[in-house]
Backbone as CSV, one residue per row, in Angstrom:
resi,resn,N_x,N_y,N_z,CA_x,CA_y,CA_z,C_x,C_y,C_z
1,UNK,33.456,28.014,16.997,33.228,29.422,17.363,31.761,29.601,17.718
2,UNK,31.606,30.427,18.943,30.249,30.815,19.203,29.726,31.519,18.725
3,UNK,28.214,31.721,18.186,27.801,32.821,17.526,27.020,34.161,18.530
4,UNK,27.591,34.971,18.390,27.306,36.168,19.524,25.438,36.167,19.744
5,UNK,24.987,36.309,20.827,23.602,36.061,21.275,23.028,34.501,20.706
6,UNK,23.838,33.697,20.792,22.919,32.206,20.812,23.793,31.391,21.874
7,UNK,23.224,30.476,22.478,24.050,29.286,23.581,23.644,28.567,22.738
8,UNK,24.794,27.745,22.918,25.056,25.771,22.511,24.134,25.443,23.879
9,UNK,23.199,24.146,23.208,22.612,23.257,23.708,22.980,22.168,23.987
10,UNK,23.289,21.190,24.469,23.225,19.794,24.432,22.442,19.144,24.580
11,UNK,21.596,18.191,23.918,20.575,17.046,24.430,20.971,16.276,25.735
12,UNK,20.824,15.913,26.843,21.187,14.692,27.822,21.190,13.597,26.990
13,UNK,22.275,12.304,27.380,22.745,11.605,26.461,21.559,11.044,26.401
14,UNK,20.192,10.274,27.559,19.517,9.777,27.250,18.834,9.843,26.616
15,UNK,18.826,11.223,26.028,17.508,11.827,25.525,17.742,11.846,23.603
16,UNK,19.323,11.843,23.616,20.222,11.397,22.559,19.749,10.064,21.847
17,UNK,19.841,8.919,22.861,19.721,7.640,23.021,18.389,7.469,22.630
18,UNK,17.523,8.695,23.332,16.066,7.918,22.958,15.495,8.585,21.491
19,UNK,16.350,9.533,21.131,15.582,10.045,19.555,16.153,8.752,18.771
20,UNK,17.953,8.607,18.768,17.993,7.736,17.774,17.286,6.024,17.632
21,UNK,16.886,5.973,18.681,16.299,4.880,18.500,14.719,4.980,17.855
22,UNK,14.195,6.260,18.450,13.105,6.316,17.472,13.108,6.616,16.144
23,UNK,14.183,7.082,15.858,14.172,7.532,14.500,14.471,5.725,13.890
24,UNK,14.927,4.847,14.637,14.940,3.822,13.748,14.027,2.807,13.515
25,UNK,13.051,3.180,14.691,11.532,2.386,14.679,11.092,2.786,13.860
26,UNK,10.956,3.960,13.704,10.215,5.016,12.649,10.468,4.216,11.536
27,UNK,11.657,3.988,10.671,12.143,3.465,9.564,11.811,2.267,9.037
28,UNK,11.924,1.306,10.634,11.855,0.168,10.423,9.562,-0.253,10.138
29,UNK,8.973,0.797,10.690,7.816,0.490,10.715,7.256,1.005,9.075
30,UNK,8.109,2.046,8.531,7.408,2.301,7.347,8.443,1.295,6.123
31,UNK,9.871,0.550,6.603,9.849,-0.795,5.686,8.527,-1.607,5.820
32,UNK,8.642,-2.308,7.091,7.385,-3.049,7.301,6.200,-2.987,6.079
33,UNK,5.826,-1.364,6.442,4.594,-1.591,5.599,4.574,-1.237,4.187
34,UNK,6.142,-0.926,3.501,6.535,-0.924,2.090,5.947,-2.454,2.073
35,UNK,6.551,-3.377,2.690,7.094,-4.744,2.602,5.519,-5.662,2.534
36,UNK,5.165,-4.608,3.353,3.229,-5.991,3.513,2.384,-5.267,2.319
37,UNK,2.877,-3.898,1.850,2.143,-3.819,0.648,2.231,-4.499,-0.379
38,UNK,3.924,-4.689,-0.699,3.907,-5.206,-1.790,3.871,-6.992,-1.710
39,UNK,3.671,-7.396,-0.848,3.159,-8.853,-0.342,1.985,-8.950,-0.105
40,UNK,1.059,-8.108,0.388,-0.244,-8.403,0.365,-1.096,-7.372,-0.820
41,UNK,-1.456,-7.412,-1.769,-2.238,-6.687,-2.435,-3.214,-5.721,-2.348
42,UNK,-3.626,-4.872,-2.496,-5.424,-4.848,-2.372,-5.916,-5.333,-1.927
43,UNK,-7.390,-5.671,-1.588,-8.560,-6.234,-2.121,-8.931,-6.297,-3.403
44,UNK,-8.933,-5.155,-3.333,-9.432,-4.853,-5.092,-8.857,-5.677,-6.438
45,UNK,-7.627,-5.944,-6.008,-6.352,-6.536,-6.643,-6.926,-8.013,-6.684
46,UNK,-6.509,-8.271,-5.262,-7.123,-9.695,-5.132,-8.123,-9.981,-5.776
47,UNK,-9.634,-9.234,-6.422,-10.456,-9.595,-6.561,-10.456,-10.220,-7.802
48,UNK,-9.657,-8.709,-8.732,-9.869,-8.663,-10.094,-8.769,-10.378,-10.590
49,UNK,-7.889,-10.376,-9.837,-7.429,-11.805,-9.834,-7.773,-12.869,-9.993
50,UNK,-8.969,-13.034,-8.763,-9.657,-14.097,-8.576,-10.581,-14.162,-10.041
51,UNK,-11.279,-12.980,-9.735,-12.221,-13.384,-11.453,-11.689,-13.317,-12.509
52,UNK,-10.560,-13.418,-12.721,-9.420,-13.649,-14.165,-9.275,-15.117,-13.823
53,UNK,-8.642,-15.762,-12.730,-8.733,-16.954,-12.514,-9.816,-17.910,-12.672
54,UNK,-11.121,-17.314,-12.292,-12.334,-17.880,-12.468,-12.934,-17.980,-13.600
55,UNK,-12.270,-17.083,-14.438,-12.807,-17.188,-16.194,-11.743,-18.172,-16.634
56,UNK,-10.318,-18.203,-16.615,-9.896,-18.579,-17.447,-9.692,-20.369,-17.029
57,UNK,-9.770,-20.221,-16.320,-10.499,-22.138,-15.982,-11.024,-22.495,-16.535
58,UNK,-12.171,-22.024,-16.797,-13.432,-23.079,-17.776,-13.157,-23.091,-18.588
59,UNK,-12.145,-22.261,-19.308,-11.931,-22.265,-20.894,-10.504,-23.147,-21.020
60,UNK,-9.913,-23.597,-19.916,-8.554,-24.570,-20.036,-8.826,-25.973,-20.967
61,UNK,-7.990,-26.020,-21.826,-8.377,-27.432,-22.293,-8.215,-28.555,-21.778
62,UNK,-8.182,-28.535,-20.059,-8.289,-29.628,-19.460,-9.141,-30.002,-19.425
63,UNK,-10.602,-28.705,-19.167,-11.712,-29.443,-19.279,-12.831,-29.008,-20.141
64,UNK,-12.296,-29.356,-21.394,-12.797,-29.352,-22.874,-13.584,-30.418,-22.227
65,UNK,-13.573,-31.942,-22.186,-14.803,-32.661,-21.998,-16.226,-32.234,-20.799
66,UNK,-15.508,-31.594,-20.370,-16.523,-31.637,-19.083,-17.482,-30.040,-19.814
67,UNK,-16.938,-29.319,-20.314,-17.410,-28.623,-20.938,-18.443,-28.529,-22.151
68,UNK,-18.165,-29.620,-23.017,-18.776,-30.549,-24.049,-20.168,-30.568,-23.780
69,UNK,-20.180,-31.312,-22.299,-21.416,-31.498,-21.729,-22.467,-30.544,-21.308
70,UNK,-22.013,-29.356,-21.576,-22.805,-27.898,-21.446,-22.383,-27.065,-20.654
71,UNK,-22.939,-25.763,-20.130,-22.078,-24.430,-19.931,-21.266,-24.605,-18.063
72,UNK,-20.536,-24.122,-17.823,-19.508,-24.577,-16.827,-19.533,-23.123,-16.384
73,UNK,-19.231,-23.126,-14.655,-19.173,-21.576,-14.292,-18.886,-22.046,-12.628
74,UNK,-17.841,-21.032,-12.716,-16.709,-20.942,-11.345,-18.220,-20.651,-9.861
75,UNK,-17.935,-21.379,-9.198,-18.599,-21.239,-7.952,-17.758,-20.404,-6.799
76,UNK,-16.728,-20.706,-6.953,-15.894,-20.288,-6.046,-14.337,-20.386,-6.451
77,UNK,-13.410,-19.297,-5.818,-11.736,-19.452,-6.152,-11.177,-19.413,-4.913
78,UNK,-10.547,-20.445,-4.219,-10.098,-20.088,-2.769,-8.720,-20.748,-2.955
79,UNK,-7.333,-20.492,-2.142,-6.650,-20.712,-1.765,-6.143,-22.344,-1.751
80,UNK,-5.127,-22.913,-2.243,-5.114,-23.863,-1.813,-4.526,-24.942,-0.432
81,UNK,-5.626,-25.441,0.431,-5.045,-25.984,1.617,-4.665,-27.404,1.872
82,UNK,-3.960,-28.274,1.027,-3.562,-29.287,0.926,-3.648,-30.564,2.510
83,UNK,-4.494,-31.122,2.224,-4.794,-32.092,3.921,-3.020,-32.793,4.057
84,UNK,-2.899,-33.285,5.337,-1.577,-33.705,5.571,-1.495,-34.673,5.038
85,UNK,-2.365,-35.764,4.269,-1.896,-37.061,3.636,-3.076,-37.193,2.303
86,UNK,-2.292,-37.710,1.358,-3.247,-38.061,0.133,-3.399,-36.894,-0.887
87,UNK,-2.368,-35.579,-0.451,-2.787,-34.589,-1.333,-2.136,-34.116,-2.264
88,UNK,-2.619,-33.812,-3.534,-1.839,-33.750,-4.787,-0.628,-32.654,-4.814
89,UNK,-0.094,-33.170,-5.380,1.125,-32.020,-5.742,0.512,-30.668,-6.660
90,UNK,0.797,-29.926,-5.572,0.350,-28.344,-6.663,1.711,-27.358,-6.303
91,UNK,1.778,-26.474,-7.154,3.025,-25.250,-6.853,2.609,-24.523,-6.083
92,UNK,3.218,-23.544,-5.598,2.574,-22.640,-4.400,1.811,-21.318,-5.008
93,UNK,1.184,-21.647,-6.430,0.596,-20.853,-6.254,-0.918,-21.443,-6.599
94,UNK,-0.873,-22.715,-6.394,-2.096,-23.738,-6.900,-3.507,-22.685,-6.187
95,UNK,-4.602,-23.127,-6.738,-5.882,-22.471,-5.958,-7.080,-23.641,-5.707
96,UNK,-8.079,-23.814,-5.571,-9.039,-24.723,-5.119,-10.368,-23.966,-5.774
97,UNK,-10.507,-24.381,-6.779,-12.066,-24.041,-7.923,-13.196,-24.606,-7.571
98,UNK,-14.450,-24.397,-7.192,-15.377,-24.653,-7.372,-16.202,-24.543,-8.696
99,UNK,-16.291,-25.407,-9.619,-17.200,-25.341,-10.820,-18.382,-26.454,-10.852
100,UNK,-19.402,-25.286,-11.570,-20.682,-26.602,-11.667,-21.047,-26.774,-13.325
101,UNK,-20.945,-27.965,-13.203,-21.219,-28.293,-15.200,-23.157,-28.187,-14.883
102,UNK,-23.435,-26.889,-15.683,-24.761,-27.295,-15.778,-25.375,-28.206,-16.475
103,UNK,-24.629,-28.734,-17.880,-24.802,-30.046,-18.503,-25.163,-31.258,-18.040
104,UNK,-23.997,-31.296,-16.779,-24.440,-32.772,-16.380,-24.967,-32.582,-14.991
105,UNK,-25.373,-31.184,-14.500,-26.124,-30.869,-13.035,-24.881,-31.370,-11.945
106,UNK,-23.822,-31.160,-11.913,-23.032,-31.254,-10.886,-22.545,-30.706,-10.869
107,UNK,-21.369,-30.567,-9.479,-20.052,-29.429,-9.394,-19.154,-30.395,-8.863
108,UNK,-17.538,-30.202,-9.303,-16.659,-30.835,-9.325,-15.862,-29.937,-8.427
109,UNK,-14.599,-30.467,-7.574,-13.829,-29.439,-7.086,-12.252,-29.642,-7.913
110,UNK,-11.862,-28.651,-8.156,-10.277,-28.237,-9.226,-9.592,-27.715,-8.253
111,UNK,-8.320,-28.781,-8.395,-6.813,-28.167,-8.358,-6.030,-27.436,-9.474
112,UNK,-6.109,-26.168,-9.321,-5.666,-25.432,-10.498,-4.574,-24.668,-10.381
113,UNK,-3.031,-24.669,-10.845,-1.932,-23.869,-11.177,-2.231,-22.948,-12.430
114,UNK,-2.391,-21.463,-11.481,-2.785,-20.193,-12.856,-1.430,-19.859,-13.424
115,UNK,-0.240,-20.314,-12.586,0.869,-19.781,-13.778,1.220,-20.852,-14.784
116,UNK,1.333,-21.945,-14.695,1.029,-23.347,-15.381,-0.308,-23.168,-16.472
117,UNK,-1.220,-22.637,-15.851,-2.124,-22.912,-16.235,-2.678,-24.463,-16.788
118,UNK,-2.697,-24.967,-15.624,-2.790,-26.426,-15.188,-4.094,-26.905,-14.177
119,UNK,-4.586,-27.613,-14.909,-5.793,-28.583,-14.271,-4.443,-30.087,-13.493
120,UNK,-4.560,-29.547,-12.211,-3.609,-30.815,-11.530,-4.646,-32.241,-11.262
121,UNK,-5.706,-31.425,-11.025,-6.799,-32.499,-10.140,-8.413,-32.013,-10.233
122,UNK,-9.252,-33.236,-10.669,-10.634,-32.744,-10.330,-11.271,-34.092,-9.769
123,UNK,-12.457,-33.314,-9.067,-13.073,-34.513,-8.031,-14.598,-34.162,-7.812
124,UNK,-15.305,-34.778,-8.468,-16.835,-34.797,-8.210,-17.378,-34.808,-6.421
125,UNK,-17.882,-33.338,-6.192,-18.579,-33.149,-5.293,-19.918,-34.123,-5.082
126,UNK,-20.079,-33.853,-3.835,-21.597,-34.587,-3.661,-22.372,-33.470,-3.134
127,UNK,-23.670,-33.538,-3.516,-24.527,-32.140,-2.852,-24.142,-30.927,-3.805
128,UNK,-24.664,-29.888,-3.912,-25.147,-29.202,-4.375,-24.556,-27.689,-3.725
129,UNK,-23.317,-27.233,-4.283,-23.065,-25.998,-3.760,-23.524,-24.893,-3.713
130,UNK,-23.833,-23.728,-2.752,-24.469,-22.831,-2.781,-24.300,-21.620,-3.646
131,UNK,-24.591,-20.644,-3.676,-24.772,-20.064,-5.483,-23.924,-19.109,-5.720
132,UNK,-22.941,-18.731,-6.108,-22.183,-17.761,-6.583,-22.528,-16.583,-6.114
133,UNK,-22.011,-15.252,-6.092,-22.750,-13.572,-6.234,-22.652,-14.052,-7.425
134,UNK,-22.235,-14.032,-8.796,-22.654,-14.253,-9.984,-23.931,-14.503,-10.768
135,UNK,-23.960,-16.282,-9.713,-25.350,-16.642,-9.686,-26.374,-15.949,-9.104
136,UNK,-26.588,-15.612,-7.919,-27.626,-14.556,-7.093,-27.717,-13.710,-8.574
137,UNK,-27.104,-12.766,-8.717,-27.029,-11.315,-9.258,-28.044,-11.986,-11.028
138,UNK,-27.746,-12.889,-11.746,-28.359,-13.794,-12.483,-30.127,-13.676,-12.346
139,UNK,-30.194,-14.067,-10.978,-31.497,-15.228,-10.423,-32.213,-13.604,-10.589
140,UNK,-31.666,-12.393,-9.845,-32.143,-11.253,-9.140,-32.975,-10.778,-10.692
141,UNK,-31.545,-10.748,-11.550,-32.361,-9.997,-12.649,-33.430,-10.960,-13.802
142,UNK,-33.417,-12.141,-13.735,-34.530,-12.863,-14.159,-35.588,-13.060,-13.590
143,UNK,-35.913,-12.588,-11.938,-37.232,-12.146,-11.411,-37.709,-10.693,-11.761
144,UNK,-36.560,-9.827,-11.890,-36.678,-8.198,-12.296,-37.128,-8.219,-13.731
145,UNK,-37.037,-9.126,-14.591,-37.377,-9.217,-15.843,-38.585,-9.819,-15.951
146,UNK,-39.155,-10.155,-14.998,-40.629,-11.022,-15.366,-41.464,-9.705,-14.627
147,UNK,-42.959,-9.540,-15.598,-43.767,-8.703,-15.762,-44.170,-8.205,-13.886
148,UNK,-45.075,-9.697,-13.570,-45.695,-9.674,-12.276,-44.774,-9.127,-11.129
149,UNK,-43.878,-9.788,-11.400,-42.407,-9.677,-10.471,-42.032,-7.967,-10.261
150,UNK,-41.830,-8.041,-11.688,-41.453,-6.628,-11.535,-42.159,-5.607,-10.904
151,UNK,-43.747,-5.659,-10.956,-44.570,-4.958,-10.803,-44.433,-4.982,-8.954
152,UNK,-44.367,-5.914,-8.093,-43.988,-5.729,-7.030,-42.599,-5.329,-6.489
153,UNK,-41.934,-5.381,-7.121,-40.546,-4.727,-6.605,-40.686,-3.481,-7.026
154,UNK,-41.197,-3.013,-8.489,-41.804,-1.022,-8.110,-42.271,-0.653,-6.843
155,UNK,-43.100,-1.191,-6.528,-44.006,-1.057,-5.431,-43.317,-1.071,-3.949
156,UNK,-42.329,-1.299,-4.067,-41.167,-1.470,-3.109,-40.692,-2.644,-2.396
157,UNK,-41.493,-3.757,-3.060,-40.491,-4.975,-2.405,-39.588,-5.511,-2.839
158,UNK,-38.467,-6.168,-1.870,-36.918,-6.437,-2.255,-36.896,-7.737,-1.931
159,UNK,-35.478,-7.867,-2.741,-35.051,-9.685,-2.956,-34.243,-9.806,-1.738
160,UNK,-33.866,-11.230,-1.326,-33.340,-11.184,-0.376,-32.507,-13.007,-0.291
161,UNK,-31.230,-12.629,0.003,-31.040,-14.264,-0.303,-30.809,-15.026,-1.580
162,UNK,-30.490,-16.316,-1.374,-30.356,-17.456,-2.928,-29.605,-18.192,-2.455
163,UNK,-30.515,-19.135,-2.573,-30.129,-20.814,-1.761,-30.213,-22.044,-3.157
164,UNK,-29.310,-22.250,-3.117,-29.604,-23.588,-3.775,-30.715,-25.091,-3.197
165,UNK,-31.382,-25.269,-4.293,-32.501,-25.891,-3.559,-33.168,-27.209,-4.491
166,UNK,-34.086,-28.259,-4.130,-34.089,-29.181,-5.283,-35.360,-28.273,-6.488
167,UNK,-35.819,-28.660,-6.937,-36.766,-27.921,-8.008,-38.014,-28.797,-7.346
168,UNK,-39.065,-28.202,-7.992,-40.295,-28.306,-8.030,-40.715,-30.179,-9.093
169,UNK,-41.492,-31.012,-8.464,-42.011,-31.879,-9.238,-41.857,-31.880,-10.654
170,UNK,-41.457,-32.722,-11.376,-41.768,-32.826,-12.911,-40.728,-31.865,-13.531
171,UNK,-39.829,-31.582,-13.122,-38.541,-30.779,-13.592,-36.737,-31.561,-13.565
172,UNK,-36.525,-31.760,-14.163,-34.983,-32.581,-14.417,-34.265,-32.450,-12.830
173,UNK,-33.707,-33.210,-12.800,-33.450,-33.140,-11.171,-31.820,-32.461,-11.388
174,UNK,-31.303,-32.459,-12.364,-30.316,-32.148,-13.104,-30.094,-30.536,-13.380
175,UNK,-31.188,-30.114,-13.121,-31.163,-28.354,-13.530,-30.638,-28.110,-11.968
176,UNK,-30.113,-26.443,-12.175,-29.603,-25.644,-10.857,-30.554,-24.698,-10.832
177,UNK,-31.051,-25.357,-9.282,-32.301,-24.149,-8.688,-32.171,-23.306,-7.852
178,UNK,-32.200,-22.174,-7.814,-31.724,-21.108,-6.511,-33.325,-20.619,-6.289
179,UNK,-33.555,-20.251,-4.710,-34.431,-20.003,-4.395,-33.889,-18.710,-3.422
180,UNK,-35.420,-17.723,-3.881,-34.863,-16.547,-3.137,-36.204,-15.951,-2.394
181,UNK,-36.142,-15.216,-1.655,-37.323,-14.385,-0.925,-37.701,-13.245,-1.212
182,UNK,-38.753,-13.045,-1.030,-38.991,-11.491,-1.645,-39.140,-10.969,-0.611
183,UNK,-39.324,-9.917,0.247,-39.686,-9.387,1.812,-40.457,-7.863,1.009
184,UNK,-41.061,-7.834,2.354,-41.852,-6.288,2.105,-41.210,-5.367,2.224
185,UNK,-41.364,-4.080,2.066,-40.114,-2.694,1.694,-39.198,-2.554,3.088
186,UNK,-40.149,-2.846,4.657,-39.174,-2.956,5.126,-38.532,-3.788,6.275
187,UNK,-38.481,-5.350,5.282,-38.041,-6.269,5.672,-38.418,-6.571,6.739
188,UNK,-39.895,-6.660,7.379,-39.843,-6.931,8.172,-41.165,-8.539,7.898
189,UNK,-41.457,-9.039,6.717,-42.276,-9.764,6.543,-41.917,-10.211,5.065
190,UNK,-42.411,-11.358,5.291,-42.269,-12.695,3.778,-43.107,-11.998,3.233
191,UNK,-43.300,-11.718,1.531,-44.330,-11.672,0.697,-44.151,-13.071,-0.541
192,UNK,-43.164,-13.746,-0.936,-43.376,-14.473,-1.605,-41.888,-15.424,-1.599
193,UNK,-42.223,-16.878,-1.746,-40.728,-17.515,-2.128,-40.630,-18.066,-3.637
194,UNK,-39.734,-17.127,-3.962,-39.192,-17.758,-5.580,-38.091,-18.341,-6.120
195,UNK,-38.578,-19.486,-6.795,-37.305,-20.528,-7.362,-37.140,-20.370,-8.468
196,UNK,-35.920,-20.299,-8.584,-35.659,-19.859,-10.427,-34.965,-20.842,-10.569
197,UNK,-35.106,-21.899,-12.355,-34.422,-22.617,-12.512,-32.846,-21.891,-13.440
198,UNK,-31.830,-21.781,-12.767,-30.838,-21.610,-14.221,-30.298,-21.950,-14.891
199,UNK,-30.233,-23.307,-14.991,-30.242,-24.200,-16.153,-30.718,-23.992,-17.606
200,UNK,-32.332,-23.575,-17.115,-33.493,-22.744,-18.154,-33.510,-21.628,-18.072
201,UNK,-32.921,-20.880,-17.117,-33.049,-19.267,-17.237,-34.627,-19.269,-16.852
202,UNK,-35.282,-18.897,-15.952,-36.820,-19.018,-16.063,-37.486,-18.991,-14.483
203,UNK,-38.730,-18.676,-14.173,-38.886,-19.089,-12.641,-39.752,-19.775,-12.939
204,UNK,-39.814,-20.787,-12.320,-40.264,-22.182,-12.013,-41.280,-22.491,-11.257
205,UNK,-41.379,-21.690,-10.025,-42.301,-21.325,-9.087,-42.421,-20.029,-8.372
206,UNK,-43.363,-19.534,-8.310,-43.572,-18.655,-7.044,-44.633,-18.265,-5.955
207,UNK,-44.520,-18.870,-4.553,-45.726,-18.994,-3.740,-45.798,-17.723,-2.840
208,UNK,-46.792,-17.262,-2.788,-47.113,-15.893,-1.590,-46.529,-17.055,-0.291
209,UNK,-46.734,-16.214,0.494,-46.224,-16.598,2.198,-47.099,-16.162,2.793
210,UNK,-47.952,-17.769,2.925,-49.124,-16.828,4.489,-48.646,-16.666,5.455
């Protein structure tokens, strides 16, 4: 029945044709991104992950000995990418650890299963990996804690950088040295290069920059 003062409409079929199909893109694009949320995490997620992973490594009793030898600390947590031949069996959720035994002045690389919680594999690096944000953030506030130091960063100069580097003469070749820059307030000039040992907690050197 018609209702008195309104006309029936019809859509043209194409026009039929073309809502319902959008209405199913529509659907299908907000599964999609139900689907990549709950498959891809955060960042944030990811992070707090990674540094749960990165703590609870050093404390695995796989490597109680390597630990023995003095304090141990995650360099890095990345993904694991297994080469096409020679590579260990890990589960898919294995990861690839960077740790450096400051005890014995090296860093080893770990195959690690966090649901296992499994040391699969470790393998003595050669060279000297570059320094954590951990480490930096470390180095930053043991120059911020020394008197002189401090007194120029009031004044407005900033840190910049942290390189792993060998140490200064007459120092264990065995300690971990990060070296950092100081620049003027606005970065546009060297005022000093400083090496902190953290092995010792301490700076070791620091030269102005002519």
């Amino acid at each position: 029945m018609q209702v008195p003062g309104h006309t029936r409409f019809t859509l043209p079929l194409r026009w039929q044709r073309f809502l319902v199909i959008a209405g199913l893109l529509f659907f299908a694009i907000g599964a999609f991104a139900q689907t990549a949320a709950t498959s891809h995490p955060p960042l944030q997620q990811q992070e707090r992950e990674r540094d749960r992973i990165a703590r609870e490594v050093i404390e695995n009793p796989d490597l109680k000995p390597l630990a023995a030898q003095g304090p141990l600390r995650t360099i890095s947590v990345t993904s694991y990418a297994p080469p096409k031949k020679g590579a260990p069996a890990a589960g898919a959720d294995a990861v690839t650890i960077i740790i450096f035994s400051y005890g014995e002045g090296r860093a080893y690389r770990v195959l690690y299963e966090p649901i296992a919680k499994r040391v699969v594999s470790r393998e003595l690096l050669p060279g000297r990996p570059q320094p954590s944000v951990e480490e930096r953030k470390e180095v930053y506030s043991l120059i911020r804690a020394d008197v002189a130091h401090a007194k120029l960063l009031t004044a407005g100069d900033v840190l910049e950088g942290g390189f792993a580097v060998d140490g200064p003469p007459g120092i264990s070749e065995r300690d971990r040295f990060v070296q950092v820059l100081m620049l003027s307030p606005d970065r546009q000039n060297f005022v000093r290069i400083v090496t902190v040992d953290l092995t010792a907690r301490k700076i070791v050197s620091s030269v102005p920059k002519e």
